[in-house]
C-alpha positions as CSV (number, residue, x, y, z in Angstrom):
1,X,-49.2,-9.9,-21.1
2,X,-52.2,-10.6,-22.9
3,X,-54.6,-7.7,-22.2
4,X,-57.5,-9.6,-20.4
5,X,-59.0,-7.7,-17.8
6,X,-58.1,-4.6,-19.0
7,X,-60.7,-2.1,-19.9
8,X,-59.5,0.6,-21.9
9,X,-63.0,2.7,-21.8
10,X,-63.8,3.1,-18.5
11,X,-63.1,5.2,-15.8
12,X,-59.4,4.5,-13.9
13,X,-57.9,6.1,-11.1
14,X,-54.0,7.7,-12.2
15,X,-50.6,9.2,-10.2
16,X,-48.8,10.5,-13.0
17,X,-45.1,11.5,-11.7
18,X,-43.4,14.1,-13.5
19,X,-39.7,15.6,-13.3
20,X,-40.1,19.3,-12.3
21,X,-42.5,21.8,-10.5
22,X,-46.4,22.2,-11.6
23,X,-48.9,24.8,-10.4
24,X,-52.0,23.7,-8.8
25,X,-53.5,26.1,-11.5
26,X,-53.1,23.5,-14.2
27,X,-55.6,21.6,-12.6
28,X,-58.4,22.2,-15.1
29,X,-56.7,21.6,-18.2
30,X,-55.3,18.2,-17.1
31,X,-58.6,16.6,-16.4
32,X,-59.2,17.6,-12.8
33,X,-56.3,15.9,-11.6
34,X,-54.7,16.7,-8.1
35,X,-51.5,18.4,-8.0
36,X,-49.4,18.1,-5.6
37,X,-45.7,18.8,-5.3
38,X,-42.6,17.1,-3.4
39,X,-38.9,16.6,-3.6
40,X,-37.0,14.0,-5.1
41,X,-33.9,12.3,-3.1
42,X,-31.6,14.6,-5.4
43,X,-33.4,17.6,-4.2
44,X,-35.2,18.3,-7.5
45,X,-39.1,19.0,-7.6
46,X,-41.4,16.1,-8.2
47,X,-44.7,17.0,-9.3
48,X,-48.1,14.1,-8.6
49,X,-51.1,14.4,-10.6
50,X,-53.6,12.0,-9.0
51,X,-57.2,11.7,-10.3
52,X,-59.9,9.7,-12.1
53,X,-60.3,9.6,-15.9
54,X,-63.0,8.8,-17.9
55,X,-61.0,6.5,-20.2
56,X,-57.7,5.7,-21.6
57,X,-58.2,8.9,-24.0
58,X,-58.6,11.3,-21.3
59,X,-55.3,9.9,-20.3
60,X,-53.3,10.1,-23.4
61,X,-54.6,13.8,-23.3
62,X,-52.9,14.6,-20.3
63,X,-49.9,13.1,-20.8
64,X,-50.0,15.3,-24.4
65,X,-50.5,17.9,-22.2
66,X,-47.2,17.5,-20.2
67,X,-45.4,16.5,-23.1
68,X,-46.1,19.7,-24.5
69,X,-45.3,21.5,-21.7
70,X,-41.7,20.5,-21.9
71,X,-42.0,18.1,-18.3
72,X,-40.7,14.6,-18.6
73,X,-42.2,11.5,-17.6
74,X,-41.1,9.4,-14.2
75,X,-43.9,7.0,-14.3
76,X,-48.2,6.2,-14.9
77,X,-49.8,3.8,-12.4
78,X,-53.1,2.7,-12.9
79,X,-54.5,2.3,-9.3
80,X,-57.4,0.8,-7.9
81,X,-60.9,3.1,-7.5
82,X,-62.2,2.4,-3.9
């Protein structure tokens, strides 16, 4: 892959998946993302963050967040904004 087309300083829309349960009340402190909550095949919680940053930054800084927190990564997709 050779990076063209990607823009790295403006706004993209995210679903973050993480391995465990998330309050809604983190909201805030990871950028204003929706959080929503489900259940994995294996019957462990699955938490969504879904929302718009401002750039690839804002991005690294909630998945600092989360790291911090103890959760681990399932997967980052860049989607497209409507």
């Amino acid at each position: 892959m050779d990076g063209k087309g990607l823009e790295f300083d403006e706004p993209a829309l995210y679903r973050i998946s993480i391995s465990g349960a998330l309050d809604r009340s983190w909201s805030d402190r990871l950028g204003g993302m929706d959080i929503t909550g489900s259940t994995a095949p294996n019957g462990r919680p699955i938490t969504v963050l879904t929302g718009e940053l401002t750039d690839q930054v804002a991005l690294s800084s909630v998945l600092q967040g989360l790291h911090r927190m103890g959760f681990t990564l399932l997967s980052v997709e860049k989607m497209d904004i409507e």
